[in-house]
Every structure is written in structure tokens, then in C-alpha cells.
C-alpha positions as CSV (number, residue, x, y, z in Angstrom):
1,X,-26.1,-3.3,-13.1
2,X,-25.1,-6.1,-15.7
3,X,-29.4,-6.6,-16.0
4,X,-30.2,-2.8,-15.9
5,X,-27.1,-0.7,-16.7
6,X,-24.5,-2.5,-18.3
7,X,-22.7,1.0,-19.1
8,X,-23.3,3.6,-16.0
9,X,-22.0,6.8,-15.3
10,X,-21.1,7.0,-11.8
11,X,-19.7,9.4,-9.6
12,X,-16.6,9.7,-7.9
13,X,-16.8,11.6,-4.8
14,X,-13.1,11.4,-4.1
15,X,-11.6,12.7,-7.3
16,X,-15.4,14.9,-7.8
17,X,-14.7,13.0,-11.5
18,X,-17.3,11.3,-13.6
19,X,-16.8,7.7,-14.0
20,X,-18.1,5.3,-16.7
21,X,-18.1,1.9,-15.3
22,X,-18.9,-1.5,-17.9
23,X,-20.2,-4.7,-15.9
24,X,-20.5,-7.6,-19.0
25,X,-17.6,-9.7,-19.6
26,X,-18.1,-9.0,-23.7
27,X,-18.3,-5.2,-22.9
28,X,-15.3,-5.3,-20.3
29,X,-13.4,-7.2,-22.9
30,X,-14.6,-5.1,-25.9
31,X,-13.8,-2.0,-23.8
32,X,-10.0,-2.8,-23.0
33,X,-9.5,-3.7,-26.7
34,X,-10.8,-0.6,-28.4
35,X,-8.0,1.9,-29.2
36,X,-10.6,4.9,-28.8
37,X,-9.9,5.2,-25.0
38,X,-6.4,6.1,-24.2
39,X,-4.1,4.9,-21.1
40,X,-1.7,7.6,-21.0
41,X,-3.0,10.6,-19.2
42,X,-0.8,13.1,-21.4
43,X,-3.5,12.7,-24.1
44,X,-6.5,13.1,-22.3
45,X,-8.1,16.7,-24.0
46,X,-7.4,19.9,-22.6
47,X,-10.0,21.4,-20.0
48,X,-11.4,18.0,-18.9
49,X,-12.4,17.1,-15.3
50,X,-9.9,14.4,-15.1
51,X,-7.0,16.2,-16.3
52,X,-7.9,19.0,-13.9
53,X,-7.7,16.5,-10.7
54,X,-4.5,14.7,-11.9
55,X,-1.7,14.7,-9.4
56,X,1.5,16.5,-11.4
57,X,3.9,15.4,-8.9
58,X,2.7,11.6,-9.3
59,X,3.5,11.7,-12.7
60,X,7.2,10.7,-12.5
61,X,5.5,7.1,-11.0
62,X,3.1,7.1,-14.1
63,X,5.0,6.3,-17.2
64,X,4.9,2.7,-17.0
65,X,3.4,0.1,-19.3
66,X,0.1,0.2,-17.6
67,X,-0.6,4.1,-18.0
68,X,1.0,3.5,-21.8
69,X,-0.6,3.1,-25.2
70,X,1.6,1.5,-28.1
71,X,4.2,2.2,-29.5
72,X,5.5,3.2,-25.9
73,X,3.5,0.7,-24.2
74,X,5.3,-2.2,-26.5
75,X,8.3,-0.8,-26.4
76,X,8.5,-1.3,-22.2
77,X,6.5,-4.3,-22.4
78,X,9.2,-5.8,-24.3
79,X,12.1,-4.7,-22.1
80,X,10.9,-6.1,-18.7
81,X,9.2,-9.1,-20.5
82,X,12.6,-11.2,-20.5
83,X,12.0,-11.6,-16.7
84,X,8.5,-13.1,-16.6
85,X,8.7,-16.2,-18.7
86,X,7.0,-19.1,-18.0
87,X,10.9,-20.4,-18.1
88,X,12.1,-17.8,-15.8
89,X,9.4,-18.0,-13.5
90,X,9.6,-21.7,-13.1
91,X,13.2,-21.1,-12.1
92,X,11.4,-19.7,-8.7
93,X,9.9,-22.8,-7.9
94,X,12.2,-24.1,-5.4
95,X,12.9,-20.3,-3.9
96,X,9.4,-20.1,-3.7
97,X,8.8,-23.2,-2.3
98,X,11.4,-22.3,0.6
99,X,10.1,-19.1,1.5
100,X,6.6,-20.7,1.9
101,X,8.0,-23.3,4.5
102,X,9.4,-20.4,6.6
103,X,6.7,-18.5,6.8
104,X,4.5,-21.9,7.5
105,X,6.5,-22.9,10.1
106,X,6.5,-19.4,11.5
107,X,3.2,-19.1,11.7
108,X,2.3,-23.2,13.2
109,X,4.5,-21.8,16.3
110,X,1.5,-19.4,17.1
111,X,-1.4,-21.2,16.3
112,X,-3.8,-18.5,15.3
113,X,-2.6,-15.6,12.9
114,X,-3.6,-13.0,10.5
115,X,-2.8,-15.0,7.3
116,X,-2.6,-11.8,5.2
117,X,-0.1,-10.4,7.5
118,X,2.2,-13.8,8.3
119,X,1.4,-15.5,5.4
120,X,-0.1,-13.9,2.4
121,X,1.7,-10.5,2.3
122,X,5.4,-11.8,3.1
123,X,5.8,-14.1,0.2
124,X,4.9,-12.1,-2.7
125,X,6.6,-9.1,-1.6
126,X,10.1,-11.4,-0.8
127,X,10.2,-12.7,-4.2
128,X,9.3,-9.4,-6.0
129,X,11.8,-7.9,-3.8
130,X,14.5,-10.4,-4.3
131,X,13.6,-10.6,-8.4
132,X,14.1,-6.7,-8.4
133,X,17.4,-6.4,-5.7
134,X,15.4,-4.1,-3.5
135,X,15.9,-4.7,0.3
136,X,13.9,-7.2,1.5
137,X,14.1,-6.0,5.0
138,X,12.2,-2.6,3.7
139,X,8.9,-5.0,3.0
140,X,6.9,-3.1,5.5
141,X,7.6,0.3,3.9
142,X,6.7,-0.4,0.7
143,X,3.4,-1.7,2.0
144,X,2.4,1.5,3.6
145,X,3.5,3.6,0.7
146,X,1.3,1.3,-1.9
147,X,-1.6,1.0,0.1
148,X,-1.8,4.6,0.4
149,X,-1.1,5.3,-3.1
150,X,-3.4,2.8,-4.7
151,X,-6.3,3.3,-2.1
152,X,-8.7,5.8,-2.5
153,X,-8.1,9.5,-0.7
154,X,-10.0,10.2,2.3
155,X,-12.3,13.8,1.4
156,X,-10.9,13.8,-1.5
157,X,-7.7,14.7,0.2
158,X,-5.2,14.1,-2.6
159,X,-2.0,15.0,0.5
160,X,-1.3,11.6,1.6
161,X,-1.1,9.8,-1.7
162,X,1.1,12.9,-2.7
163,X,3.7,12.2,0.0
164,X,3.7,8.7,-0.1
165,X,4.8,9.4,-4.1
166,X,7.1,11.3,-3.2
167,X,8.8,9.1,-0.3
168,X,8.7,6.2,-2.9
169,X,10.5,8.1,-5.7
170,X,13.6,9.6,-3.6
171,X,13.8,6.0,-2.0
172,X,14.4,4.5,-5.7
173,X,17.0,7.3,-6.8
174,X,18.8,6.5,-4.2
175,X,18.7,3.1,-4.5
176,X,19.5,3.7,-8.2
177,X,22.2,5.5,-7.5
178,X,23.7,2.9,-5.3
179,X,23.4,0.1,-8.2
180,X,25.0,2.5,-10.5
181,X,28.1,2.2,-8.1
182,X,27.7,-1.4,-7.9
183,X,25.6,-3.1,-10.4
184,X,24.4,-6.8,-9.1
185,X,23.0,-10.1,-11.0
186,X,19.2,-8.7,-10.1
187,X,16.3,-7.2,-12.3
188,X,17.2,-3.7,-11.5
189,X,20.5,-3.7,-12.8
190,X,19.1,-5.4,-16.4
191,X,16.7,-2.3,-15.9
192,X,19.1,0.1,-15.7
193,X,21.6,-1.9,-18.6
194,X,18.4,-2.3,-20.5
195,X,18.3,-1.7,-24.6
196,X,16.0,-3.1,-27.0
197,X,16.1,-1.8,-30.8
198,X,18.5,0.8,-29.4
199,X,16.3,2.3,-26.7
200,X,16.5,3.1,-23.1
201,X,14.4,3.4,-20.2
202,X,14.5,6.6,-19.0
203,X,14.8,7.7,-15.4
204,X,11.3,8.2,-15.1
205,X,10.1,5.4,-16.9
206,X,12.8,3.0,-14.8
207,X,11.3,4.6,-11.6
208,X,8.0,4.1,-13.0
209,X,8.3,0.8,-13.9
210,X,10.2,-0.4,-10.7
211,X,6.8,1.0,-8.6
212,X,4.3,-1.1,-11.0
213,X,6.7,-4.1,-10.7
214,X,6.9,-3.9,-7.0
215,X,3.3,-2.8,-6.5
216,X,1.5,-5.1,-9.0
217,X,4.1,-8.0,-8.3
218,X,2.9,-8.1,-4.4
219,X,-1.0,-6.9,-4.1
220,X,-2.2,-8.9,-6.8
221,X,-0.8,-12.0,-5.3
222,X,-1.6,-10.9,-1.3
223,X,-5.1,-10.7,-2.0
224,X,-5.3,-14.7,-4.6
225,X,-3.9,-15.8,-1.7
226,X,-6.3,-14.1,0.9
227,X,-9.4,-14.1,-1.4
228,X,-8.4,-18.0,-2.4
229,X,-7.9,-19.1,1.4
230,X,-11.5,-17.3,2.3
231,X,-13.2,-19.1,-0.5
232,X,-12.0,-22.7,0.5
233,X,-13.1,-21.6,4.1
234,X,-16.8,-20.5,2.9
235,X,-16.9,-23.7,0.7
236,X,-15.5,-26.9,3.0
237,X,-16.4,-29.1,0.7
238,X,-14.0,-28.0,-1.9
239,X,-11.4,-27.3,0.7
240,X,-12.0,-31.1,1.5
241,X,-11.4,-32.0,-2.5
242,X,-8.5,-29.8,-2.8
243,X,-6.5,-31.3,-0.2
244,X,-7.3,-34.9,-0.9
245,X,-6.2,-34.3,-5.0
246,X,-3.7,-31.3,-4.6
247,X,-3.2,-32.1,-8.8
248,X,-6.2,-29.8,-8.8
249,X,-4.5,-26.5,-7.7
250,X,-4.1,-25.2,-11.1
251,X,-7.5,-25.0,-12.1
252,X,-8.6,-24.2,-8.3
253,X,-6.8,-21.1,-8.5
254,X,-8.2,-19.9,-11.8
255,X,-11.4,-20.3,-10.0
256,X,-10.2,-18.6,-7.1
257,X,-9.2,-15.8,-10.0
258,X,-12.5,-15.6,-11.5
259,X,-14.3,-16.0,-7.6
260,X,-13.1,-13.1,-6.0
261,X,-10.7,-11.6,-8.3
262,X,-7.7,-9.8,-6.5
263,X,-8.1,-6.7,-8.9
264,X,-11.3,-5.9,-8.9
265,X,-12.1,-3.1,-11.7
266,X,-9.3,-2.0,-14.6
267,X,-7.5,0.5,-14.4
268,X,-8.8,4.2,-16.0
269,X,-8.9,4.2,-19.6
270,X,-9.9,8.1,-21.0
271,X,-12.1,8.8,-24.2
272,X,-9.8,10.6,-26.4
273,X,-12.9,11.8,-28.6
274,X,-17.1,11.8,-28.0
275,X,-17.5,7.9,-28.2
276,X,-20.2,5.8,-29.1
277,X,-20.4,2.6,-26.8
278,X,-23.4,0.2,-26.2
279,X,-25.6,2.8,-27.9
280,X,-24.3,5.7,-25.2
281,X,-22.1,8.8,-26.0
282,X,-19.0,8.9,-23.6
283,X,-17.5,12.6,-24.0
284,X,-14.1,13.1,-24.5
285,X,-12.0,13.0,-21.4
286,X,-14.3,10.8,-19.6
287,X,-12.8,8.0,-17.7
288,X,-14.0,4.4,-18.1
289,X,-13.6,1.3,-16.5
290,X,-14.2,-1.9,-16.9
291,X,-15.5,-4.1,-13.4
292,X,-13.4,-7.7,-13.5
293,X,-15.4,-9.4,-10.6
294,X,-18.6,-8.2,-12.0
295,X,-17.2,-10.0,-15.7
296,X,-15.9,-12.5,-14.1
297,X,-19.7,-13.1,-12.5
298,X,-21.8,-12.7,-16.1
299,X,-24.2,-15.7,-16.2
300,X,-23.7,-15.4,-20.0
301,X,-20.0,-16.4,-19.5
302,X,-20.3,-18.7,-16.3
303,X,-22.6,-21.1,-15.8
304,X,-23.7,-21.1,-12.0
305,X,-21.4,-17.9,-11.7
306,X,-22.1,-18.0,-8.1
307,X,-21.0,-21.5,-7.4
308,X,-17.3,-21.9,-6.0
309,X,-16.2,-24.7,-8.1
310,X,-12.3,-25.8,-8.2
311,X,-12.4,-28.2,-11.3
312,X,-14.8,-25.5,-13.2
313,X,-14.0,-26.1,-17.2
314,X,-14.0,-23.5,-18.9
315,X,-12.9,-20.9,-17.3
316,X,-12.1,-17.9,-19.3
317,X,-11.8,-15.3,-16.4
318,X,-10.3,-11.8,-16.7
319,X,-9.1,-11.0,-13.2
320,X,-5.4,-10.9,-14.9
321,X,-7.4,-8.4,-18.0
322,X,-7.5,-9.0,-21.7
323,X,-5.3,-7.8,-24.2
324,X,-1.9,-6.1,-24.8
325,X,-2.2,-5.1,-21.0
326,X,-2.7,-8.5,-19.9
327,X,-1.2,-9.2,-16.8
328,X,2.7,-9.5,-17.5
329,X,3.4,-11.0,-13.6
330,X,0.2,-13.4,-14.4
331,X,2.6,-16.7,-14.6
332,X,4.5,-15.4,-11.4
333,X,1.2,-15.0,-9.4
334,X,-0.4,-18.5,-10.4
335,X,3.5,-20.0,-9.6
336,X,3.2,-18.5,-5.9
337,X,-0.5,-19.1,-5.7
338,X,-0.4,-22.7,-6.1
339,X,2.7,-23.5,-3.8
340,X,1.4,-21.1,-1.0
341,X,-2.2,-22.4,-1.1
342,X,-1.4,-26.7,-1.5
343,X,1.4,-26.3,1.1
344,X,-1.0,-24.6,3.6
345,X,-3.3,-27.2,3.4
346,X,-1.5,-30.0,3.6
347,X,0.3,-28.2,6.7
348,X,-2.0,-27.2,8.4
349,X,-4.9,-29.8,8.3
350,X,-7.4,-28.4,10.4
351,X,-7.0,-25.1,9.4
352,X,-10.5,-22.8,10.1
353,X,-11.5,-19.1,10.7
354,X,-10.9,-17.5,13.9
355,X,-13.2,-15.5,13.8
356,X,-17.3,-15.2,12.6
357,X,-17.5,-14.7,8.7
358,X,-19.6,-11.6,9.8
359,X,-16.3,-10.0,11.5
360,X,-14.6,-9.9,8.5
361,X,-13.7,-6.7,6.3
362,X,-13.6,-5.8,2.5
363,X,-10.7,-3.1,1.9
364,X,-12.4,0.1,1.2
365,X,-11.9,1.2,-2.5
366,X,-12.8,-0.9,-6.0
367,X,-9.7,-1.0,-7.6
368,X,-8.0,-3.9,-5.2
369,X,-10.3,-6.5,-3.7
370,X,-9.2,-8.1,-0.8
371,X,-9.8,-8.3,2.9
372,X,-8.7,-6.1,5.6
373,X,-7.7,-8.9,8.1
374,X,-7.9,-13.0,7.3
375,X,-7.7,-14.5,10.9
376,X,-7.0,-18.0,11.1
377,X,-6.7,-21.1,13.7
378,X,-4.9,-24.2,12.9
């Protein structure tokens, strides 16, 4: 497609929606800059197929940053932005740290596990968790409702994603409700206390931004830790140079990024007009995408895209996105990353797959990209 058809409408046989769908990291990046396509769903025209298929009910989970356009967009950037500096995330270190060793010394006990289920699922969702003051102990819950929600429907069956909305939203109102009584020192209460130049998140954006905090503050980091692992086991020999200079993490995991990017398309952008892009006409109300891990593979960008490389120099990947949506969590995720990956190695020193690399399963979908099941001897 990046040869042939570097701007494609596709098909949709979910939503029954047309989809545009850019695969060249200048085009990906040139399409999340342009102000022409629209984030918020409220100004997509009247009459358009994706308007039609939109989910009403979902829309009291939608008004967060990501589904915003400035001024609204900047305005909740700026309120939940205090909580993700590089100062306040470095403050996690040690927590994170801790958390890794349990779950390590969990999983030596059995020695062979699912390492997305002991390993690379519990830590992102306990710090997130902790961060916001939601019960740790409801991890498992708030996986099934996510996955549903942010996988695609089966038949086009919009039901499940509905309920799982829904179950998410009264679970936050009441847990609202209960930090009303009795605020804590915890993201959530800042939420609810929050005012910047005089303005308040409203209840639906403070439900909607506590979903895209926990959902986006988990997933993304499950599947750098999943896709990372799977790399270093496809490439031994990098494995090998990883563990014998751990000072390499950092630029090992913006490789592992760029690889196999956790995210692996951006989320829908609309055409608020009929616009001209790479000499094609994209009709108003269209939805376009941009493909990360196809960016993130351009030849023009990445010399020897296909080569796993842990020291690669440059690397100016986009799995985190480009622009005023740029990741916010993106300095969380690399903090967690690199603990959870150097500690597994040097813990686990003769750590392999369990099973064939032919046994192993993409999740279905191409907004996430991560596997199914990572299972692992040691």
C-alpha cells in the first residue's frame, strides 16, 4: 500500500463505513497535523455514513482530549497534564520498580506463564489504577470492559460495546460519588477539584477522561511490553546485547516502539469539508486514518525498516503520534517499559518461548496491536 496506494479507501465491514487509510510516515504525519479533519464527532456534517453508525449512548465516554479539537482539546490537555511530567513520572520509579519485582517473583514460582497475563497486563494497569485512586482489586473488570469497547464488533453487532459503556460509566459515578464524600491524595480527586483559567471538567468530560486515562494508561503499555518481549525473542542476538549493556534500554524500547508499535493505526479523524489530499478528494464526513506501524516501517524514514535494531540512531517513530495529540502518558509508558523489560532479563536469564512462533496470535482489529497470548519458559 505505501508503493501502490499510499491514500486508500477501504471498507469497513463492521461499522458498513468507508474508511480512508494513509500508510507514509510524511502523509501520516501531514494527516494528523492538518486542521481540515476534525476529532470531535459533534461536527462531522449532517447525513454522513459515520454519523449515522455512531453509538449515542457511548457519547458520555467520548468527550475527552482524544475525540477533541482546540480550544477544548487544550483546555483538557492542560488540566490532566500536571500529572504526566517527566518530574512526576520519575517520582514512580521506585513504585514501579516494586511492583515489577512482585509480579517477577510471582511468575519464577511457576516457571512457564502467559507473560501478557502475569506480567505485562498487571503492571500498567496497578500504576494507572493507583495514579487515578480506582481499586486496584477491579483490574480484571476494567480489562474486559476495554477490550470490548476498543475491539472491533463482531457482525457489526454494535450491543456488546454498548453495554460494556454503559457498565463502565455507572461504575465511575459511583465511584465519583464516593470521592465526593471522601476526597483522597489521588488523580481523581485533582480531577474532580480541577480549574484552570476558571474552568471545570464537567461530569461527562471527568468520566470521559477517567476511561481514556485508564484505557490508554494500560493497553498501550500491555502490548510495548508484549510486542517488546516478542521482538527480543525473534532477534536473540539483540536479546543477548540488551542484557549484557542494560544502559541500552532507552533506545531499545523506542525501537521496540517503532518495531511493532502497540497502537497500531490513529484514531478516526472526519473531513469536515470535500478535501484535497495527495491529489485525491476525501468527501466530507469521511473518516481517515493514519497506519503508525506501516509509518513507522517507510524505507524513506528507516533505513533497513525491517531490521530489529536496539541502538538504531535516529529513530523518529510515531507509535506515541505526532502533534497536539501526542501521546500525553508517552513518558509514563517508556518509565514502565524500561524497568519491566531490563528487570525481566536480568531475572530471568534463560528466558524463551514456550511455545512455536507459529502458535502465536495477533489480536483481531487494527487499532491495538498486540498478541493474544505471549507464553513463556524461564
Amino acid at each position: 500500500m505505501r508503493q501502490e496506494a499510499p491514500l486508500v479507501r477501504l471498507f469497513d465491514p463492521n461499522l458498513n463505513i468507508p474508511v480512508w487509510v494513509a500508510t507514509r510516515y510524511k502523509d501520516v504525519v501531514d494527516l494528523v497535523r492538518d486542521p481540515r479533519f476534525t476529532k470531535d464527532m459533534r461536527k462531522i456534517p449532517d447525513g454522513s455514513p459515520s454519523k449515522l453508525r455512531r453509538i449515542d449512548s457511548m457519547e458520555v465516554i467520548n468527550r475527552h482530549m482524544l475525540s477533541s479539537d482546540p480550544p477544548d482539546h487544550t483546555r483538557l490537555r492542560t488540566i490532566v497534564s500536571k500529572a504526566f511530567t517527566p518530574r512526576r513520572v520519575e517520582e514512580l520509579r521506585p513504585r514501579v520498580t516494586a511492583i515489577t519485582y512482585e509480579l517477577l517473583d510471582a511468575a519464577k514460582a511457576r516457571g512457564e506463564v502467559d507473560l501478557l497475563d502475569a506480567f505485562a497486563f498487571p503492571l500498567p494497569i496497578t500504576v494507572i489504577a493507583e495514579l487515578l485512586g480506582v481499586p486496584v482489586e477491579d483490574r480484571e473488570q476494567f480489562r474486559d470492559w476495554t477490550t470490548t469497547i476498543i475491539n472491533p464488533p463482531v457482525n457489526g453487532d454494535l450491543g456488546p460495546i454498548q453495554h460494556a459503556g454503559m457498565q463502565f460509566i455507572q461504575y465511575f459515578q459511583g465511584l465519583l460519588a464516593r470521592r465526593r464524600a471522601e476526597p483522597r491524595d489521588d488523580l481523581l480527586t485533582a480531577l474532580m477539584a480541577a480549574e484552570e483559567q476558571g474552568d471545570r471538567l464537567s461530569p461527562q468530560e471527568l468520566i470521559s477522561m477517567l476511561f481514556l486515562l485508564l484505557v490508554a494508561g494500560h493497553e498501550t503499555t500491555v502490548n510495548l511490553i508484549g510486542n517488546g518481549v516478542w521482538a527480543l525473542l525473534q532477534n536473540p542476538e539483540q536479546m543477548e546485547r540488551l542484557r549484557a549493556n542494560p544502559a541500552l534500554i532507552e533506545s531499545a524500547v523506542e525501537e521496540m516502539l517503532r518495531y511493532r508499535s502497540p497502537v497500531e493505526t490513529t484514531t478516526q479523524r472526519w473531513a469536515t469539508q470535500d478535501i484535497e489530499f495527495r491529489g485525491q478528494v476525501i468527501p466530507a464526513g469521511e473518516s481517515v486514518q493514519g497506519s503508525l506501524l506501516a509509518a513507522n516501517h517507510d524505507p524513506e524514514q528507516f533505513p533497513e525498516p525491517e531490521k530489529f535494531d536496539i541502538a538504531r540512531e535516529p529513530n523518529r517513530h510515531v507509535a506515541f503520534g505526532f502533534g497536539i495529540h501526542f501521546c500525553l502518558g508517552a513518558p509514563l509508558a517508556r518509565l514502565e517499559g524500561a524497568i519491566a523489560i531490563n528487570l525481566l532479563l536480568e531475572r530471568m536469564p534463560r528466558l524463551r518461548l514456550a511455545v512455536e512462533p507459529s502458535q502465536l496470535r495477533w489480536r483481531d482489529g487494527i487499532l491495538v496491536h498486540g498478541l493474544q497470548r505471549l507464553p513463556v519458559a524461564f
